[in-house]
N, C-alpha and C positions, 0 to 999 in steps of 0.2 A: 388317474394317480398323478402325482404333482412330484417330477422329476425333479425338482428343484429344491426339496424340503431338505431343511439344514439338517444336517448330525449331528446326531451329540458332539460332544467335545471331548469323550473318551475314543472315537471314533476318530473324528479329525486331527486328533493328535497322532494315534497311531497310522494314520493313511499319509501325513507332512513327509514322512522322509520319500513315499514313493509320489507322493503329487510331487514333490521338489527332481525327482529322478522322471517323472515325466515333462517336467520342462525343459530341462536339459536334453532331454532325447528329442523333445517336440519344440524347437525355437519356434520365435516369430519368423514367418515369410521371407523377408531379408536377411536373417539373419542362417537361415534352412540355407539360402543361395550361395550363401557366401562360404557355411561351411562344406557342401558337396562340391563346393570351386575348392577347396583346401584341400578335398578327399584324391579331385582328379588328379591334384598337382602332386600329391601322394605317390598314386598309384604311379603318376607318370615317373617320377623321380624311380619307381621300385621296378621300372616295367622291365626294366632290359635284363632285369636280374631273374626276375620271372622266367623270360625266356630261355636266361643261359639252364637255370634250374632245371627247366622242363628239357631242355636236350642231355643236361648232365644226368635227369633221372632215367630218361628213354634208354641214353647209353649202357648205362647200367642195368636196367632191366636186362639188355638185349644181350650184355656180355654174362649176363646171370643165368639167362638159360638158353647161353649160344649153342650146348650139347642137344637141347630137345628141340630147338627149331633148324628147319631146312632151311638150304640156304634161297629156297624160294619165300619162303616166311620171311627172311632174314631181307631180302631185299622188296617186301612189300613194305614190313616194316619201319627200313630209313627211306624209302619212299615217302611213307606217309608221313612218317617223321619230318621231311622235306621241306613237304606240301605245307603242314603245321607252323614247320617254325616261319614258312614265306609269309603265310595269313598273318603268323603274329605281327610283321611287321606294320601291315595297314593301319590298325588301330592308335600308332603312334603321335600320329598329328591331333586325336581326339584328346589329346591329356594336356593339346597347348590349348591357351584362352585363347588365341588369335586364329583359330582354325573356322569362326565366320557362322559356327552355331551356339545358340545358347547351352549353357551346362546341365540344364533335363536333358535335354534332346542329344547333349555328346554322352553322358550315362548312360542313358540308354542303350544308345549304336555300340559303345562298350561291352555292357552288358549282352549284348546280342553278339558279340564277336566273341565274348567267352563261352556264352552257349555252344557257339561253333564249335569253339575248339575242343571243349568237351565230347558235345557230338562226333568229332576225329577220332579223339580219344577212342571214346568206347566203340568206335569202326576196328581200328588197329588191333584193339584188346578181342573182338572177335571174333578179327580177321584169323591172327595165329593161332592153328589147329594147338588144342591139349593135348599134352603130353600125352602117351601112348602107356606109357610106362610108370602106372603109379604118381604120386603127388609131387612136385615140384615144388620144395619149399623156398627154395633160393628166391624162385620166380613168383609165388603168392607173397613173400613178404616183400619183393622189391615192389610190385604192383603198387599192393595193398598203401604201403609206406610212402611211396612216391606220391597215390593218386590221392588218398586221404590227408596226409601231414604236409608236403611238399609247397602245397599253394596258399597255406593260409597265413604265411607271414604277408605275402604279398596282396592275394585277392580280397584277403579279411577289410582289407583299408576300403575297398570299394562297396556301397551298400548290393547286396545280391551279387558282387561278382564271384562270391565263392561256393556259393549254389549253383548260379550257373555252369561254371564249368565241374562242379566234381561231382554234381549228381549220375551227370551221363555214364562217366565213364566208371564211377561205382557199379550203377544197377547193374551193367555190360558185365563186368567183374563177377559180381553177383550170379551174375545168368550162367558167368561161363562155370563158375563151378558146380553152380543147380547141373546144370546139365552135362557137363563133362564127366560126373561122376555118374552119371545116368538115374536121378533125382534120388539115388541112395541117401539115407540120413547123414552120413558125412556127412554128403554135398550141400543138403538141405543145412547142416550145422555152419559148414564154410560159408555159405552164402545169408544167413543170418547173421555170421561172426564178421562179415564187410558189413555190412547194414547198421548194424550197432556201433559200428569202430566209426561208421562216417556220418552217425548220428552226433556221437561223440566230436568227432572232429566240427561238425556243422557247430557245436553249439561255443566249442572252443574259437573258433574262426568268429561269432559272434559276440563272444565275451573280447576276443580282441579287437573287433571294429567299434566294438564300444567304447573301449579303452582311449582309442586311436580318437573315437570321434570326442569324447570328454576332453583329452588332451589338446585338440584341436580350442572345444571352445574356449577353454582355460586361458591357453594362446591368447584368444581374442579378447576375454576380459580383461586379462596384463596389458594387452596392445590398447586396449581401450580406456583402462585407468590411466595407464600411461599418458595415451593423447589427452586426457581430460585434467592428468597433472600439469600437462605442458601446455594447455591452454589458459587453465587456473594459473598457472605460472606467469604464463605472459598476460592475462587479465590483470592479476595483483602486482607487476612492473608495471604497467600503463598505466595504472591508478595513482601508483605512489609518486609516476612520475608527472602526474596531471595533476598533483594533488598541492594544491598554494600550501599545505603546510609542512615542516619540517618532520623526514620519518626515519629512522634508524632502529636500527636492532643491534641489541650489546650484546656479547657471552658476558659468562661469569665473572670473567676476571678486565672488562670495563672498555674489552675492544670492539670495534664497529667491525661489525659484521653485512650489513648492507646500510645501505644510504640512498635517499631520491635528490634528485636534482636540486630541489631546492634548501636542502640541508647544505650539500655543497656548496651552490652559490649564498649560502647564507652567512657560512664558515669561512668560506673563501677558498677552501682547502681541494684540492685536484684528486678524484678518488682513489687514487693509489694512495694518494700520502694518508688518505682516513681510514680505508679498509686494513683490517689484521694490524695497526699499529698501537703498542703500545701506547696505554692512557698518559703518561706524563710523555712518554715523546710529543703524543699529540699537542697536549695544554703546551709545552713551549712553542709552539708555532701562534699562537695568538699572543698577537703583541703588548693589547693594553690590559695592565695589572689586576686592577679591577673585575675584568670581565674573566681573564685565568681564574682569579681565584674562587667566584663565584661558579664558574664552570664546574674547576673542582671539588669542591665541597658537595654540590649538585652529585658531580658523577659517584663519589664515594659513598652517597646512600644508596644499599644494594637491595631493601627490606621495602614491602610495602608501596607503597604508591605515594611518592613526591611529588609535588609542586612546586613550581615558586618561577617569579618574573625576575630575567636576563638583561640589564641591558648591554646588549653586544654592539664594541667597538672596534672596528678595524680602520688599520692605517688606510690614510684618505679615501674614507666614506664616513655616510652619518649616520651615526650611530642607530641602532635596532632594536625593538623591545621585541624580546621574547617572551611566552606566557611557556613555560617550560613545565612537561608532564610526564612521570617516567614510572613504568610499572613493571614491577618484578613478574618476571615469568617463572609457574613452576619448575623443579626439577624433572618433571616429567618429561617435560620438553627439553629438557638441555639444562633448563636457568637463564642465570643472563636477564635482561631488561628490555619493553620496549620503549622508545624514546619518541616524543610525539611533542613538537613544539607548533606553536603557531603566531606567525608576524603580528602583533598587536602594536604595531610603533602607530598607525592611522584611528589605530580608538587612541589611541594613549593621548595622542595630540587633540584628537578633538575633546578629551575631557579636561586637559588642560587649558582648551581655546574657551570651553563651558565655565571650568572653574575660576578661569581669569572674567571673564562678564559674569559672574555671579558675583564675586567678589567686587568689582566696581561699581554692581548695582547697589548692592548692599552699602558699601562704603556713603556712594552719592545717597542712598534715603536716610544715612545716620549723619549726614552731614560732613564727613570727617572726610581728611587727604587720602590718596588710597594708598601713598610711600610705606604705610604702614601694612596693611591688607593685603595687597599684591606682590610685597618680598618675595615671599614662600613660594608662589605661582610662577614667577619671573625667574628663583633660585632651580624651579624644577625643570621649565623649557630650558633655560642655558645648556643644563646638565644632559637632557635628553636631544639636544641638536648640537654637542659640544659648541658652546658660545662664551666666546672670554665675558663676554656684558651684553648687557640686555636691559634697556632705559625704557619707562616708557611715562613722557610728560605730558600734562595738563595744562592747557589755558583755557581764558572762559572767550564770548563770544567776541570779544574787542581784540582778543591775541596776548592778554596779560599772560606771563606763566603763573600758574598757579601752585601745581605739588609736579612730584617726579618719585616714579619707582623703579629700585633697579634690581636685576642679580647677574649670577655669574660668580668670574674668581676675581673681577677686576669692581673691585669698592670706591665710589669717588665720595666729595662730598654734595649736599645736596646741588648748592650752586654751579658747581663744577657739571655734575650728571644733569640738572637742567639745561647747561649751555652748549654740554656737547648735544645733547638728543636732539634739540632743535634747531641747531647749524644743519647747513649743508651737508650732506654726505659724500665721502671718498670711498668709493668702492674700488676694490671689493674688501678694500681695509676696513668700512663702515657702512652701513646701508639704511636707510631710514626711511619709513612709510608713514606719512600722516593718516591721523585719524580723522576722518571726514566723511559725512555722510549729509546727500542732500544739499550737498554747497556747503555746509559749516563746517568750517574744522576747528575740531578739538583739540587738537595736541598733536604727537607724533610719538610713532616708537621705533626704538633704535637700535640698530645689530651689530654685535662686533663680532663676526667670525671665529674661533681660538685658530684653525686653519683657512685660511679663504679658500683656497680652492676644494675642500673637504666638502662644504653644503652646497647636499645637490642641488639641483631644480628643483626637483618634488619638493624638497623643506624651504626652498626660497617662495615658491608659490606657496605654501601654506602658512609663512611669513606672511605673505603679501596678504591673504584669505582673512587669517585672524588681524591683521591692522581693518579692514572692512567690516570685519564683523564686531571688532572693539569700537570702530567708530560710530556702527551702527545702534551699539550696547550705548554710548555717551548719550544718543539723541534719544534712545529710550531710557534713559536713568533720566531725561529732563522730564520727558512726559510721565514713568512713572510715577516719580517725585508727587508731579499736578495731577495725576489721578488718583494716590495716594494720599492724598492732602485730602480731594476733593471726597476721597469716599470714606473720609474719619473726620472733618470739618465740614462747620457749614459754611456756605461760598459767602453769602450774609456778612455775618457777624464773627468770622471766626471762632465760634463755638466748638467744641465736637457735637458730632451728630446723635442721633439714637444709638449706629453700631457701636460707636467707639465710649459711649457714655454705658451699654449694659457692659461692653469688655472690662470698663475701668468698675463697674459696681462689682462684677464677678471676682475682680482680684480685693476690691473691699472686703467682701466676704470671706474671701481665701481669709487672708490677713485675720482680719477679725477674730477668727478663732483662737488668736493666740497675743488677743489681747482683750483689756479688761475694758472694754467700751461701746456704746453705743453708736452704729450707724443711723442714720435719717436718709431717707428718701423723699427728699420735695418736689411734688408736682404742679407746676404754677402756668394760670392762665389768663389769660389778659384778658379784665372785663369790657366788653362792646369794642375790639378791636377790630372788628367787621364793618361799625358801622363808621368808628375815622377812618377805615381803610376808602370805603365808600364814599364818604365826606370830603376828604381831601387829595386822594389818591394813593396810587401805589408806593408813587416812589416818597412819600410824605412817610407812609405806613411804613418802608422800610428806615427813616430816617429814626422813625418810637422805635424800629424794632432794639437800632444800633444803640439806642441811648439808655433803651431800657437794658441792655448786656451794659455796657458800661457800669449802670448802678448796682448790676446784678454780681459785677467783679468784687466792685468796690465795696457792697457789703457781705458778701460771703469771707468767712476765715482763710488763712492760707492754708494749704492741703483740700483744702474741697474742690469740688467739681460742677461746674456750670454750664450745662450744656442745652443747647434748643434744637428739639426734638420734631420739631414741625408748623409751620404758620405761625399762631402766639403762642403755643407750648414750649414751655422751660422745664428743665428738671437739673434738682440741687444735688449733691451728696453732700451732705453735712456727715466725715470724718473725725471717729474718735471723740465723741461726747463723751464727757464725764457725766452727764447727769438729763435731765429732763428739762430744768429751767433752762440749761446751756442751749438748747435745740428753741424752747419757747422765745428766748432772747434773740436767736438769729431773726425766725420768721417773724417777730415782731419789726425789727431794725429791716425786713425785706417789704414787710407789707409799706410801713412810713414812709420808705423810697419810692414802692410803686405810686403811691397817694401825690405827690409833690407833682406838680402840673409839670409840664414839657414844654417849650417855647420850638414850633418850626416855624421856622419863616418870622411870617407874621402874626401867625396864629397862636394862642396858648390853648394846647390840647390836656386836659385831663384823665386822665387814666388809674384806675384800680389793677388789685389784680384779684383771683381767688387759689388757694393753695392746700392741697393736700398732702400728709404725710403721712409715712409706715414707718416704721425702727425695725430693725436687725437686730438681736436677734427674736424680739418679742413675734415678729410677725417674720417666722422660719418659712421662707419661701424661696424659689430660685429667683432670677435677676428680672426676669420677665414679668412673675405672678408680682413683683414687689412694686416693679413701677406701674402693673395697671393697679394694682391695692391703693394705692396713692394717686392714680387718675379716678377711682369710685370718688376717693375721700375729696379730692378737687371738685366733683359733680356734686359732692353733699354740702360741700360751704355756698356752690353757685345756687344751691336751693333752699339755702338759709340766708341767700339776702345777698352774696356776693361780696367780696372784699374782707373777708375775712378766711381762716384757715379751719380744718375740720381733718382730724384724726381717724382714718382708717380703722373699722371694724367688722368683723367679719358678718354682720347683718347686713353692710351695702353692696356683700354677694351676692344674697339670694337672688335676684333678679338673674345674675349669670348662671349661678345652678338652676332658676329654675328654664332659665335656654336651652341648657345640658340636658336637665330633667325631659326637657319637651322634645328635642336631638334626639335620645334615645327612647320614647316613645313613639316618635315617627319611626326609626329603624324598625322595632319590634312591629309600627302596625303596617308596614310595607310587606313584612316577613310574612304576617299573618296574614293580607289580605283584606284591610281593617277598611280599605277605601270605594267607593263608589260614585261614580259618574251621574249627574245631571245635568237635564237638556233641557237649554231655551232658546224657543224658536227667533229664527228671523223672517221678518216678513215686509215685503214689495210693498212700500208706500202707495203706487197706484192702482194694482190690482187688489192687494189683500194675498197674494200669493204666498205659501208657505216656500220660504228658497231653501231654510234648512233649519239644523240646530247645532247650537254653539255648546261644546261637554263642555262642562265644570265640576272641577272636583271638589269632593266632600271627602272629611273623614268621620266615621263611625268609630267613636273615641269611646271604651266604657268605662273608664276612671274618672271622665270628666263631660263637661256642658258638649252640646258640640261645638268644635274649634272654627275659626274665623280661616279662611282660606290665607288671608291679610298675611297673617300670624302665621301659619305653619308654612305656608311658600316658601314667606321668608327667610323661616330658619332651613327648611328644605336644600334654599337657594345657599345659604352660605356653608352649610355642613357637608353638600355635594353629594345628596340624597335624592336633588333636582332629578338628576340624571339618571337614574332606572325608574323615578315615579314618574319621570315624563313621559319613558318608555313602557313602564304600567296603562297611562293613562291616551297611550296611541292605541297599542292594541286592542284594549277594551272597547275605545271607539269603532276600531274594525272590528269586533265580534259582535258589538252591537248592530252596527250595518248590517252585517249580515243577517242578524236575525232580522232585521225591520225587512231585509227584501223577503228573508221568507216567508212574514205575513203579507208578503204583496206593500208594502210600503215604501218605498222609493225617496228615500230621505239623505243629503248629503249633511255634514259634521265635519262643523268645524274644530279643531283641536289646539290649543293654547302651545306655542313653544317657547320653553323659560328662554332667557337670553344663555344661560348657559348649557343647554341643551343646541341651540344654536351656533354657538361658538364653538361647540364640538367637533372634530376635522372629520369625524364618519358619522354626523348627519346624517348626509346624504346615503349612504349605504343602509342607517341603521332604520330609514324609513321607508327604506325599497324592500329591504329583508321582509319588513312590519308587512308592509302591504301585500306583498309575493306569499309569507306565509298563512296570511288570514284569506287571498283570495280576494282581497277587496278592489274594487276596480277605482283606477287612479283618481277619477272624475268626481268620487263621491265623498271625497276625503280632502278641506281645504285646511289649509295650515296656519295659524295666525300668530306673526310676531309683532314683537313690541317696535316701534318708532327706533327708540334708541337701542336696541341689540342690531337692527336692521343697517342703522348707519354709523355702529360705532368702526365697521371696518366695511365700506361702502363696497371694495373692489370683489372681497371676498363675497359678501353678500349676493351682490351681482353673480356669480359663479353660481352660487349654491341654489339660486332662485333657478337661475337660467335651464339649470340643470333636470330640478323639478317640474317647470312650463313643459320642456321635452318630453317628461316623461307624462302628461296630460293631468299632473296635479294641480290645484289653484292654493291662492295663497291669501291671504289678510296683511296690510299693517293695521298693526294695535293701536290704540293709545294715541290715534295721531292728534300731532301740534300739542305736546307734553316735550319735546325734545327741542333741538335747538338748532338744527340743520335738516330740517325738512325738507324746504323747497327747495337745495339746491342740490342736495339729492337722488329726489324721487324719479326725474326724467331718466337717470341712469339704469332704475330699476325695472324690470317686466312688469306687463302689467300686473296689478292688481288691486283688490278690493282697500278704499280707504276706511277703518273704522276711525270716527268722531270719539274723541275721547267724553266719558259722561262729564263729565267738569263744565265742556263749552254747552251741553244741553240743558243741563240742570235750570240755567235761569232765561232758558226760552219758557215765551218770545219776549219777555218784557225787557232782558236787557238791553239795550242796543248796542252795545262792545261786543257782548256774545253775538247779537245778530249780525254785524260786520264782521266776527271771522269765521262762522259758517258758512255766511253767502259764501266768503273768498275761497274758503277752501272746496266747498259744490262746485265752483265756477272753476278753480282752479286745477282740480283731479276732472271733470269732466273735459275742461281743455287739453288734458293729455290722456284723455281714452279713460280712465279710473273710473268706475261706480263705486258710491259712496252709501257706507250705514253707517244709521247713527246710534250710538248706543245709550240708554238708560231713559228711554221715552216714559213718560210715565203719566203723561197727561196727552185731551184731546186735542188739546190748544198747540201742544206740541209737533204731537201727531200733522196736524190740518199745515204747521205753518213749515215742517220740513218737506209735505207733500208738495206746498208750493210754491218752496223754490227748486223744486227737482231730485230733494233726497230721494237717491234709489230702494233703499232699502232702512229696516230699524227695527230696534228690539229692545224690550226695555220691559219694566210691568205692566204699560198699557197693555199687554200684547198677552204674556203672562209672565209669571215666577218659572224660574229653573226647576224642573220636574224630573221626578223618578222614570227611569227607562220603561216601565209597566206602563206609568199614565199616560204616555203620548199619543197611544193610539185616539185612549176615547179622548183627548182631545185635539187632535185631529177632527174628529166627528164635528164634535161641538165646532170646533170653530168653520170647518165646512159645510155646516149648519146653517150657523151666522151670515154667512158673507151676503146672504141673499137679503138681509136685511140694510138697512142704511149705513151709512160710514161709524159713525155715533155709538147707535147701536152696536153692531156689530162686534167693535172694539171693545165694546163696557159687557157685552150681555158672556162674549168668550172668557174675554176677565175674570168674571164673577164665577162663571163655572167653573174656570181652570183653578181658581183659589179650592170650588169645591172641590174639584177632582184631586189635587192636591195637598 
């Protein structure tokens, strides 16, 4: 049975008050100790009282029935009497703590000395022969009274002390009238009529050690609230008085009732003058106006939870901002308010040190003095550090003065406040910090104290701090200036750039709305500026660029916009047409200009241009779709002959929908699954040895032909689709491994990584992941990237390669000698496999340029440890003349086509077949099969 199954809860309720009444009968352990140490100290306090008791009742007995006892009774009786009250005394050292034993163990020895004395008791009781003569009532009720009632004020306190001593001398009691009356029913009634009176008595002696002991622990939860008030007490003083911000407690009527330290030192006020003082006594002890009256207003809202910022001044100091917070306390509590401020003078200053260099920056990018701007700024420090004046002047980098700003209560005029700021300073009547940062000084700024000796340190150093940080602010107002310039013009031509030519389109549009006209967008491109850039050079090419801006100013309207967007790319806003012809007439007057030949140097360069346009709002697009709308229409005049202009329409989108179109059919067929993997072998020039195969991806496209790799890469590569097809088309290679090992085939795959799969920062994890999850062994899995993703960031490559080698993967460059920093490169890199791009094979062996940079590059990766394949073999001739000059390896159509993961086996066969035929053969007869298997 399972002692522990819950109650009901009609159950549990009714059994709460006696569970509650068993804890208090049943403390915890220490808390058991402590109250049987209260019980002793009880008894001891009652003990002597006890005693007198006990001789006051014996007496009485003894004069109660001094006629029926002999005087031989009588003298056994205060005998024993004696003897008892001698014992009581020993017990008395057991009721002190300091008596040397624990308080079980002096209980106890108590409890055993009360036994005793009971045991006396009922010796005594008998001892004296019964009465002779009939009942002795005098003498049964003093017994009775004495031995039953007498000890329970006293004994009750001690647990069992009142059993022990009044059982004995009861039963004795008892006995003596059983038998005294000679077991007659009287006696048998008397002696049940003690038995019942001292059952009674026992259970009243127990209802009062209960009493006693409840009271006791009551005692101890008061003593204990208590201490846990008066430690909360002093917890919640050492907080407030550790506490950096201002704390007080108001009553109703607006007097301070407590206060921490730093209220005081805040107020300045000594806590007697704050405590219990009336609210207007108070406010006149703070001396500046201002701060009284805001004070007051503050203390007179009694409702609700106020706010609001102080600033507090006292005679010489500087002044203090307070963020003042005060909230009414119910009447349940009293009322009254509590008051909770906190020093904010250190934000307040640094947002005025913020707001003064925002203000200057701003000022220097709009070109303007900043005497204007930093008034306000200048008017709010004076006031917050009481300062009569506060200058702060400008020169440029020669020491011209340039502006001057001031505040304060002391106004000069400009000339004047420039000449004092930048003289000399007499402190501590004046104090002045230039503004300089990095060796240049900008200016200086200038303090007049309202008191000198009023500003502490702290606000001189934060003087001094913000002159540092405003001087720092000037030498970044020069450079923001040139980096602001630089990232809304172009460094060229002074143009604006792209950004700052869509922001000025964007606000055309705004506009436009709410007027009756047409905007133009022209896109203009300079025809074969490539090839006089090439012809004559660079800096010739920027000499057109400058002159073509020139004519570009000169015949655009006033309010238009002429900005060059990149290399020869120009673009116009032609503003507010009235009409169509108006736009026809600029771009005609733009084309004539570009047409008129160029004199640099010595040269006369001729130059066109071609030019596309879109109108606002015929063509409702945002700022972006409108300027490429008008870079199509520039591609469609380039393809109508060039040097003429061609009107944007929405047919020379389809090309980019159908990009979009092709975007989101790659999505859906990744989703679906739509793509599969083909392999083509590579194979060891001198032996014929199969070394692996290279996956290439297909898509299985059912809408359309199937797709050129060309073509969907690339949109792959720019829509950023690369990146899990890449990682589509790793695993699949490792699922395919694996099943080639489990028909016994032994085949390593090489796998394509796009440059942006490459350039990914978790690469490296996301092919360790690949390979750990599929089980494939590092060895059998080579990696091939392109030339130029390998060296577009050489150091990092390095890393990620290094990384890979360690882990026993191998690697390819792609595409090599397609890229432009090859050789100075590749020694940096681990080893690995060189692939020949097919571009240098194609016209082996006949060309000899192609054959000079094959050899170079066999000779050249062989010289640094590299084996070399060559890709796109497709003849014998090819074959025979890579064989020798040492190509390692090659793959191409001699060899076969890229084939389905099923055909490889049987041709494997076939071409293990072959081998045993001659070079020739071999190569044409596996050929031919593998097109059949194929």
């Amino acid at each position: 049975m399972n002692r522990h199954r819950q109650a009901p809860a009609s159950a549990r309720a009714s059994r709460a008050p006696r569970t509650l009444r068993a804890a208090r009968m049943d403390p915890s352990p220490p808390l058991r100790v402590a109250l049987l140490t209260e019980q002793l100290r009880l008894f001891g306090r009652r003990y002597g009282w006890q005693v007198l008791a006990n001789l006051v009742v014996a007496t009485a007995c003894l004069l109660l029935f001094a006629r029926s006892v002999g005087a031989w009774d009588k003298t056994l009786w205060w005998t024993g009497l004696a003897i008892n009250g001698i014992l009581r005394f020993f017990p008395v050292r057991l009721t002190r703590a300091d008596c040397g034993l624990d308080v079980a163990a002096r209980h106890r020895r108590l409890v055993a000395h009360l036994l005793i004395d009971g045991l006396l008791w009922a010796l005594l009781i008998l001892a004296v022969p019964y009465p002779r003569n009939s009942i002795n009532p005098p003498f049964l009720v003093a017994i009775v009274t004495g031995l039953i009632s007498g000890p329970i004020p006293f004994l009750s306190v001690l647990p069992g002390g009142y059993e022990a001593f009044a059982i004995a001398p009861v039963l004795a009691l008892a006995w003596r009238e059983y038998a005294g009356r000679g077991g007659s029913a009287f006696g048998v009634s008397m002696a049940l009529a003690v038995v019942v009176l001292q059952a009674f008595a026992t259970k009243i002696a127990h209802l009062n050690g209960t009493a006693v002991r409840e009271r006791i622990l009551r005692d101890f939860r008061l003593q204990g609230l208590l201490r846990r008030s008066r430690r909360r007490e002093a917890a919640v003083h050492a907080l407030l008085e550790a506490s950096p911000d201002l704390i007080g407690l108001l009553d109703a009527e607006g007097r301070w009732q407590l206060a921490n330290g730093a209220a005081l030192e805040a107020f300045g006020i000594a806590r007697e003058d704050l405590i219990h003082v009336e609210p207007q006594r108070l406010l006149e002890q703070v001396p500046d106006t201002p701060t009284r009256e805001s004070l007051g207003d503050f203390m007179r809202t009694s409702e609700g939870t106020v706010r609001e910022e102080i600033l507090l001044r006292r005679a010489h100091a500087t002044p203090r901002v307070l963020d003042l917070l005060r909230c009414a306390l119910p009447g349940a509590v009293g009322g009254g308010s509590l008051l909770i401020a906190r020093d904010v003078t250190a934000q307040k200053r640094e947002a005025l040190a913020r707001q003064l260099r925002d203000r200057l920056t701003d000022a220097s990018l709009r070109g303007e003095s900043p005497d204007r701007s930093l008034g306000t700024v200048l008017d709010s420090i004076a006031e917050y550090l009481d300062l009569l004046w506060i200058a702060m002047a400008r020169i440029d980098k020669v020491g011209t003065p340039l502006s001057v700003a001031q505040g304060g209560r002391l106004h000069l005029d400009a000339q004047s406040a420039l000449t004092l700021a930048l003289s000399p300073a007499d402190p501590p009547y004046r104090i002045v910090y230039p503004l300089a940062h990095n060796g240049i000084h900008y200016g200086a700024i200038a303090y007049r104290p309202l008191v000198p000796e009023a500003l502490s340190n702290e606000a001189k150093e934060w003087l001094a701090r913000l002159s540092w940080d405003v001087g720092s602010a000037c030498e970044l107002d020069a450079a923001q200036t040139r980096l602001r310039t630089l990232a809304h013009y172009d460094e060229l031509t002074g143009l604006p750039n792209r950004a700052l030519f869509l922001r000025l389109l964007t606000e055309t549009m705004e506009r436009a709305a709410h007027v009756d006209a047409l905007q133009a967008v022209l896109f203009l491109d300079l025809d074969r500026f490539k090839d006089i850039n090439d012809l004559l050079g660079h800096a010739a090419g920027d000499r057109l660029l400058l002159e073509v801006t020139a004519r570009l100013r000169q015949t655009a309207r006033a309010g238009d916009v002429v900005a060059r967007l990149s290399g020869d790319e120009f673009a116009v806003i032609l503003r507010d047409a009235a009409r169509m012809s108006d736009i026809e007439t600029v771009i005609t007057r733009l084309l004539t200009a570009m047409r008129t030949p160029i004199r640099i140097g010595t040269d006369q360069v001729s130059t066109q241009a071609s030019i596309g346009l879109t109108i606002y709002p015929f063509d409702d697009s945002d700022p972006q779709t409108l300027l490429r709308h008008a870079d199509l229409a520039m591609y469609e005049a380039k393809r109508q002959g060039r040097n003429r202009w061609s009107i944007f329409e929405h047919s020379l989108d389809r090309a980019t929908r159908d990009r979009q179109s092709l975007q989101k059919r790659l999505r859906t067929a990744l989703a679906e699954d739509r793509f599969a993997l083909h392999y083509q072998p590579q194979v060891e020039l001198a032996t014929g040895r199969i070394a692996g195969m290279e996956a290439l991806l297909r898509w299985r496209d059912p809408e359309e032909q199937p797709q050129s790799p060309e073509v969907f890469v690339a949109i792959a590569e720019e829509s950023g689709l690369i990146i899990p097809l890449g990682e589509w088309v790793l695993q699949e290679a490792c699922r395919q491994q694996r099943r080639w090992m489990d028909q016994g085939l032994t085949l390593q795959i090489a796998v394509n990584l796009s440059p942006s799969q490459f350039q990914d920062p978790e690469i490296h994890h996301r092919v360790c992941e690949v390979l750990r999850a599929s089980g494939t062994a590092t060895h059998h899995i080579a990696l091939e990237i392109t030339e130029r993703a390998a060296f577009a960031d050489p150091e990092r490559a390095r890393r990620t390669l290094d990384a890979w080698c360690q882990r026993g993967l191998q690697f390819a460059i792609d595409d090599f000698g397609t890229g432009q920093a090859s050789l100075s490169y590749l020694t940096d890199l681990p080893t690995a496999l060189i692939k020949i791009d097919r571009g240098f094979i194609a016209p082996l062996p006949e060309d000899p340029q192609h054959r000079a940079i094959v050899e170079g590059v066999i000779h050249m990766a062989h010289q640094l440890g590299r084996p070399v394949l060559a890709e796109g073999v497709e003849t014998m001739a090819q074959w025979e003349w890579l064989k020798a000059q040492g190509c390692d390896l090659a793959q191409g159509y001699a060899i076969a086509r890229p084939m389905p993961a099923e055909a490889v086996p049987d041709w494997l066969a076939t071409w293990l077949q072959d081998r045993s035929l001659s070079h020739e053969q071999g190569i044409f007869v596996a050929a031919q099969r593998t097109a059949v298997l194929i």
